[in-house]
VEXKOL-763904 format. One record per residue (C-alpha): z, y, x; residue number from 1. Coordinates in nm, 2 decimals, decimal comma, padded with zeros to 4 digits. Example, Ala and Ser with C-alpha at 12.3 -4.5 7.8 and 13.67 -1.06 7.14 Angstrom:
<recs>
     up  north   east seq
  00,78 -00,45  01,23   1
  00,71 -00,11  01,37   2
</recs>
This chain:
<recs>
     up  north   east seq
  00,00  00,00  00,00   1
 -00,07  00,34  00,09   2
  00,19  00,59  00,22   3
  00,18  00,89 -00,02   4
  00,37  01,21  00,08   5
  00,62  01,35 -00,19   6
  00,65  01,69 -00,22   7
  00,93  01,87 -00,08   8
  01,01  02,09 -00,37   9
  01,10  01,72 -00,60  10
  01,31  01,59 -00,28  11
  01,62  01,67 -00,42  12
  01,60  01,61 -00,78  13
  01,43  01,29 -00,68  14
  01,76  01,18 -00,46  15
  02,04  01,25 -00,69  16
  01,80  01,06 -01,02  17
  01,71  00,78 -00,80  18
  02,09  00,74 -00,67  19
  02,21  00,75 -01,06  20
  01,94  00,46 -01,10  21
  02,02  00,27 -00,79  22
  01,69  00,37 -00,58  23
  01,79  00,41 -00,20  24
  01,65  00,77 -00,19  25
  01,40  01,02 -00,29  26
  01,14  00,85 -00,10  27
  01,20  00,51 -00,29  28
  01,23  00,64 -00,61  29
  00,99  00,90 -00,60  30
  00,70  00,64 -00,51  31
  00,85  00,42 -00,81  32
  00,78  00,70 -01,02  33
  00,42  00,77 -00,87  34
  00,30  00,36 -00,86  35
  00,38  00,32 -01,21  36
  00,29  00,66 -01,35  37
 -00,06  00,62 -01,19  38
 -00,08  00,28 -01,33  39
 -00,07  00,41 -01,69  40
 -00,39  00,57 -01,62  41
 -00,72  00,36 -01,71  42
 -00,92  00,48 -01,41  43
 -00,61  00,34 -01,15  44
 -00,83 -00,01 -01,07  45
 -00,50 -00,28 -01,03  46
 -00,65 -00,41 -00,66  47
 -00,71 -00,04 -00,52  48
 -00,46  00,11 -00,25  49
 -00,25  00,35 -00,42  50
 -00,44  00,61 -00,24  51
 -00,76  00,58 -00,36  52
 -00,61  00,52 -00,74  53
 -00,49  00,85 -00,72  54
 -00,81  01,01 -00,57  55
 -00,98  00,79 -00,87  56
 -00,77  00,90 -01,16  57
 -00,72  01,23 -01,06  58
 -01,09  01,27 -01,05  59
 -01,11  01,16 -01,33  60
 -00,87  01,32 -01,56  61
 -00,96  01,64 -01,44  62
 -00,70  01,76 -01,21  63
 -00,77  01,98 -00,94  64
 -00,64  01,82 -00,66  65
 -00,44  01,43 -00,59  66
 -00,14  01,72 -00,57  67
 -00,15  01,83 -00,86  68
 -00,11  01,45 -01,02  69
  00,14  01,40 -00,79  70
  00,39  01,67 -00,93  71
  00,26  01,56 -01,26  72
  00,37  01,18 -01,22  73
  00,71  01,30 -01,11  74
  00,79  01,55 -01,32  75
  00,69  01,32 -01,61  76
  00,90  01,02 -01,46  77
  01,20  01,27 -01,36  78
  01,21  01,38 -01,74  79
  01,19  01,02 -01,84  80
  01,48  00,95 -01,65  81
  01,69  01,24 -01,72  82
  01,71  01,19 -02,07  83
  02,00  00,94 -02,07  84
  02,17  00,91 -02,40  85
  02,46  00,72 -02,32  86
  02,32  00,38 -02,48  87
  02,24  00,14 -02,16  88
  02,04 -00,09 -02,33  89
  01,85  00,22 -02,55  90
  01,75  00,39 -02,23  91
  01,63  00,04 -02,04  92
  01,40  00,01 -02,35  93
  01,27  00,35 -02,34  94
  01,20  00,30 -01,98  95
  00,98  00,02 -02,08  96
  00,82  00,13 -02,31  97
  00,70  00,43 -02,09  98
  00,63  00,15 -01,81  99
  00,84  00,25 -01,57 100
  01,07 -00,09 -01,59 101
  00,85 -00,44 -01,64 102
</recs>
């Protein structure tokens, strides 16, 4: 799989969720967030190195740049995250259904 960098400016926010969740750090959690996030897309081909899914889906979709559907995939998985209502087993379905836990 292909390294991806994470943003700086989602570093911190992406430690202290992924420590709440059990992810080792921002980088761990942060490219949890992006592999299944770019997965939800149809143009991210399954056998493709995570690189070139994200080149192909964010041509695809229309952003400007692999950046820009990089901040998108975590903010959307940071919100998904964040919204815990107190209900473990509520939340782990919610998660699911969004794809983010198999």
């Amino acid at each position: 799989m292909a390294k991806v960098k994470i943003p700086r400016a989602f570093k911190a926010r992406l430690k202290e969720a992924g420590r709440a969740h059990g992810y080792k750090g921002a980088d761990d959690f942060g490219m949890h967030l992006i592999t299944k996030g770019v997965a939800q897309y149809e143009g991210a081909a399954a056998n493709a190195r995570l690189d070139e899914q994200l080149t192909s889906v964010a041509d695809t979709m229309g952003y400007s740049s692999v950046d820009e559907l990089l901040e998108h995939l975590l903010e959307r998985g940071l919100a998904a995250y964040a919204t815990d209502d107190g209900d473990p087993e509520a939340f782990a379905a919610r998660l699911r259904g969004l794809g983010y836990l198999e």
